[in-house]
N, C-alpha and C positions, 0 to 999 in steps of 0.2 A: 656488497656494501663496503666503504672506506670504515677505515677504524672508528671517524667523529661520528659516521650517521648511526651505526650500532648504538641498539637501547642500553639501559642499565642493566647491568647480568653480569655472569661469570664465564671464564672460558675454563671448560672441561677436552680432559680426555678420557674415551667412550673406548667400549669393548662390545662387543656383542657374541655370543655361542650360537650353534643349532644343538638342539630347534627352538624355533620361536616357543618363547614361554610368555605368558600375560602376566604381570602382577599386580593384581588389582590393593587400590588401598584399605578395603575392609571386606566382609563380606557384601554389602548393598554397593559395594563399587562394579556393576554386573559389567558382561559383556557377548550383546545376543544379537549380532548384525541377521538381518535376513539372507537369504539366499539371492533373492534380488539387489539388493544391499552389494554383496560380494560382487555379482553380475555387473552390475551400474556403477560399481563403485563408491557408494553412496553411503558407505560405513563413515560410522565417527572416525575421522582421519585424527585429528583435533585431539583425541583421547589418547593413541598411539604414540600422541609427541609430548606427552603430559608425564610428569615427574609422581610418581607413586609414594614416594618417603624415603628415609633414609635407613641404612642397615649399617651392624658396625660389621669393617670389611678390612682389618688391620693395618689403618692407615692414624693411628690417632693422634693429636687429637681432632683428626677430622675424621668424617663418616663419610661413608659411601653412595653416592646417592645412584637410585633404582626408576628406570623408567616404566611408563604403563607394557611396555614391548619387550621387556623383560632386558632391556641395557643394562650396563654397570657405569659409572660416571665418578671423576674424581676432578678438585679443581687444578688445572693444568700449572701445579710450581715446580718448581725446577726439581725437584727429586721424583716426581710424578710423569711428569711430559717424555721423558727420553723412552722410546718407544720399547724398547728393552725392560727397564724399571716396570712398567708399566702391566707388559704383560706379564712379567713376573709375579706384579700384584694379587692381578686379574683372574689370573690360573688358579693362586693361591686360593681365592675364593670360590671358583668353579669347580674346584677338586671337593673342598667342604661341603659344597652344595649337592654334588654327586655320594658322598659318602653318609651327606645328610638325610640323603631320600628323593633331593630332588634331581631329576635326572637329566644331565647338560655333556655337551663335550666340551672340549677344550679352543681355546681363543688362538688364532693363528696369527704372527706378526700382523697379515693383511687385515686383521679384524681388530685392528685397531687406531682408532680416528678420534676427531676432533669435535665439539659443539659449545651452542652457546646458551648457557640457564639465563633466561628471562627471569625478571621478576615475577612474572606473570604463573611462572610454575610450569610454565612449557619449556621443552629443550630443542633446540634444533640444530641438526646434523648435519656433519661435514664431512669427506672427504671418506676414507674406506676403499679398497679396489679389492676385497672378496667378494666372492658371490653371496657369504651371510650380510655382511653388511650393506650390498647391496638392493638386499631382501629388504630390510628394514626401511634403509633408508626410500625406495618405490613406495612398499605398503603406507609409510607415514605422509607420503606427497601422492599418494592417491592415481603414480602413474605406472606401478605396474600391473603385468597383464591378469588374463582374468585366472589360467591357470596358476598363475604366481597366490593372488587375491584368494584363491582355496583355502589357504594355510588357516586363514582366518575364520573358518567357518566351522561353527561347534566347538572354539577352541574353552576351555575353565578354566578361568585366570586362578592360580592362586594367590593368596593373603599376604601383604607384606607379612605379616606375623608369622605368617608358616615359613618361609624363607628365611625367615632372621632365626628359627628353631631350627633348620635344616642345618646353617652354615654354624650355627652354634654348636650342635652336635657333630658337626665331621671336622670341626677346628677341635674337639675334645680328643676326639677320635687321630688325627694329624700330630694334636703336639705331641703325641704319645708314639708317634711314628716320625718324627725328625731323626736326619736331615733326608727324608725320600724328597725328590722333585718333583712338584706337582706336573711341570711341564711336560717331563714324560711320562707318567705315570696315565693323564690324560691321554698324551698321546698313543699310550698306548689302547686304552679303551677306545678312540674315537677310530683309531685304524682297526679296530677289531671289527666292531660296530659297520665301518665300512666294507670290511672283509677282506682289506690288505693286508694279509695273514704274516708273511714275513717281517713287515714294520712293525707288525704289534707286537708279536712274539721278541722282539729286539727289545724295544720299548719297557715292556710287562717285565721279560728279564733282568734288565739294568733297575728298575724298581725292586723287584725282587733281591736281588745285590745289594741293594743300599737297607733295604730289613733287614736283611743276614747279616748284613756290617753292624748294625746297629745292636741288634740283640749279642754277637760276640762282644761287641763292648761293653756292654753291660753286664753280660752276663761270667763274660770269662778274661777279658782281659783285666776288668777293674778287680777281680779278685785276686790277682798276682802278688799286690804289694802286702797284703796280710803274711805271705810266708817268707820274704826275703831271698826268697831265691836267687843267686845271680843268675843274669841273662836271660832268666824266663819272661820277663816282659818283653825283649826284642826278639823274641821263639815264636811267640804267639801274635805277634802280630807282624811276620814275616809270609806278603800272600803267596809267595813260593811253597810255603810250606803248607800251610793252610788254606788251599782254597775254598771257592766257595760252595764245592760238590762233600768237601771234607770236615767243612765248618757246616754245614747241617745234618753230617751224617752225627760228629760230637754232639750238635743242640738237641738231635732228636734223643742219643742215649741219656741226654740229662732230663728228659722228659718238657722240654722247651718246644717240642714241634711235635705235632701226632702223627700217627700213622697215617691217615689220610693225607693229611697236608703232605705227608715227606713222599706219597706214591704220585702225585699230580707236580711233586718238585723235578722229581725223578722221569718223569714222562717231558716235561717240558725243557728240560736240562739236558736233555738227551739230542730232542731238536731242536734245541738252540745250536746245539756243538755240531751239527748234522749241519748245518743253514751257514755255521760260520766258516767251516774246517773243509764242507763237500758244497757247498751250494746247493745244497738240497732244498728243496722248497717245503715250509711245514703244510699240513693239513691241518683243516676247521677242531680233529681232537686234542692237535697239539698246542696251538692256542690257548683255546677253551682250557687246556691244562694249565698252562703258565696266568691265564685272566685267575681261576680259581685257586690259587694255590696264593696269588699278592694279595686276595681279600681274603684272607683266612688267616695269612700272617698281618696283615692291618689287624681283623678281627681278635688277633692271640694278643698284640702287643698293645693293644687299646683296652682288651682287659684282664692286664698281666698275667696273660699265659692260661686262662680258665677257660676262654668260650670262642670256639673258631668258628662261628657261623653267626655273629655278631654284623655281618654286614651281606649276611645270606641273599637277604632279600635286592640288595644292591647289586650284585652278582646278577643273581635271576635277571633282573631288568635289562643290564646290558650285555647279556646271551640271547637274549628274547630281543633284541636289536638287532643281532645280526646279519646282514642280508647275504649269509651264505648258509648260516642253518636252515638243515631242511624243515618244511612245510608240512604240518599233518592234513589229511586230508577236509576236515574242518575249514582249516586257515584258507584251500585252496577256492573251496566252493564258495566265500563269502559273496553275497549280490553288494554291486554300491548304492548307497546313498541316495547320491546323485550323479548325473551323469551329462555329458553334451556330445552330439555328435563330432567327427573328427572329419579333417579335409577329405575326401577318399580319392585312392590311388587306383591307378587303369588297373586291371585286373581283380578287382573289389565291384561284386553283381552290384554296387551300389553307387560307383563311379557312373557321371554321365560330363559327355564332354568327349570330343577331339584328342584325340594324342600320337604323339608320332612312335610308332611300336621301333623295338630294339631288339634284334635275338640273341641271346646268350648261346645259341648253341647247346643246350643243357643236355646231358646223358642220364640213364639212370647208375646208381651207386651199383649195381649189380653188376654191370659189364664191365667193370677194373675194378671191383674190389668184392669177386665172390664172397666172402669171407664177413663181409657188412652184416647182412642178417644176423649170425651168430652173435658180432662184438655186442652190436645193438641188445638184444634179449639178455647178454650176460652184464649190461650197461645196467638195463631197465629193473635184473633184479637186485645187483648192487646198492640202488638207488632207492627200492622198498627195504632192505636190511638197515639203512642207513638213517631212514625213518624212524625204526621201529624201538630206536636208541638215540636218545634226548642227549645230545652234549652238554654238559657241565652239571648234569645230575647229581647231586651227592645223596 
């Protein structure tokens, strides 16, 4: 449409995370498509492109406005639109939301686009070239496929209200941990999450850095000018002298870090300098170390210094995401839901049809690599010890 034919409305720029979250506007704002529904397509499309209310999202004195699809929306002026600014914002509130309880990852440049509020209380969306915002934008035009159309089914929207208590308690939680960046702090949970174990442990680290900086400030360098000392102000905050292995080893004798949090600082500092120094590549417990040890120091500095497990349960959830921790056998058995049959491939009793065979030539693993059976069985019990020990258990 040209600029003149466009209704009365506003132009927004939009954010969207994985995974799709609903937010519905109260609790009778339900959302129960059928399985047929998802199949057909024949969900309330209408609903998904519908404006749920506003939250305050520290843009003031304007608010934020929240889509039924769980969007972020702000109106497009000129300190808002620059794509940069933007996500900046947008983080800011996804990190809240994540430390609030509700659990989101982070907004990628690509996930961030443009739309237009109708009066009408609909929004409609533009542009985006992620695959999340992809997502959204198919689901609300009713033309992606059916495996996409899943996402939707049995999803429980939660309450504007619960959301606006989420981002209220992790902006309580946040001021009290400035200047961290949400953007990689995120990133680094969303690459954990993923199970791109080197990016996160990058990531979780440099967060971890910016608490350490922050509690030395507070805690030790602001105390300086009480004794007059010369030069000890430019002693102590010299990172040659103090880094940041040697500035927790002092926070912990002042009793500012416990012994748990400084043994998971210790594990994950260890393979960070391994990752940076050898190119070592970390593993899922070294991670896991540096993910637990940034909510623990959030958890200390939000409530100065008394309770490290303040954000326990936030932790759990996105260990319990991870698609590289192993599976108990429980997780492994579950039956689905529902289910549909798939195309079938030649070689499948259940393929019928013509096809033109290919030989690979294939050998068994035994005749070049005697030695196979053994690796194998010493793989296999590797793999039950590893079970048997929950990462990020405290």
């Amino acid at each position: 449409m040209t600029e003149p034919d466009m209704p009365d409305g506003v132009l927004l720029v939009m954010a969207v995370s994985a995974p799709l979250k609903l937010i519905a506007k109260d609790r009778r704002d339900s959302w129960k498509p059928s399985l047929q529904d998802i199949n057909q397509s024949t969900y309330d499309y209408l609903k998904l492109n519908r404006a749920s209310g506003f939250i305050d999202g520290n843009v003031a004195p304007y608010m934020m406005l929240v889509g039924f699809d769980g969007s972020l929306a702000m109106p497009a002026l000129p300190e808002f639109s620059k794509p940069d600014a933007a996500l900046k914002i947008f983080n800011r509130v996804f990190l809240e939301m994540l430390l609030g309880g509700v659990y989101t990852q982070g907004a990628l440049p690509s996930d961030i686009c443009t739309g237009w509020l109708f009066k009408t209380g609909y929004i409609r969306m533009y542009g985006g070239t992620s695959r999340t915002t992809a997502l959204h934008f198919s689901l609300r035009d009713r033309s992606a496929s059916i495996s996409d159309n899943i996402v939707l089914l049995d999803q429980k929207p939660i309450t504007l209200a619960t959301l606006q208590k989420a981002v209220t308690r992790g902006r309580e939680i946040l001021d009290k941990c400035d200047p961290i960046s949400p953007e990689i702090a995120l990133a680094g949970t969303t690459h954990y999450v993923a199970g791109a174990l080197a990016e996160a442990l990058t990531c979780l680290w440099t967060s971890i850095e910016q608490i350490i900086g922050r509690i030395w400030r507070l805690e030790v360098e602001s105390k300086v000018s009480v004794d007059a000392i010369p030069n000890r102000s430019g002693f102590l905050k010299d990172y040659r002298v103090w880094t940041t292995s040697a500035r927790i080893e002092l926070l912990f004798q002042k009793g500012l870090i416990e012994a748990e949090t400084y043994r998971w600082l210790n594990v994950a500092r260890k393979a960070r300098n391994e990752f940076v120094h050898r190119g070592s590549q970390p593993d899922l417990p070294d991670a896991t170390a540096a993910l637990t040890a940034l909510f623990q120091l959030l958890s200390s500095c939000a409530s100065d210094y008394k309770n490290t497990l303040l954000l326990d349960e936030t932790c759990r959830q996105v260990v319990a995401r991870c698609i590289r921790r192993p599976r108990a056998e429980s997780e492994k058995k579950l039956e689905p839901t529902y289910w549909r049959d798939i195309a079938r491939l030649p070689g499948e009793p259940q393929f019928k049809g013509k096809y033109k065979p290919f030989d690979l030539k294939l050998k068994p693993i035994s005749t070049f690599d005697p030695a196979y059976a053994a690796k194998a069985a010493r793989a296999k019990s590797d793999a039950n010890q590893a079970e048997q020990t929950e990462p990020g258990s405290n």
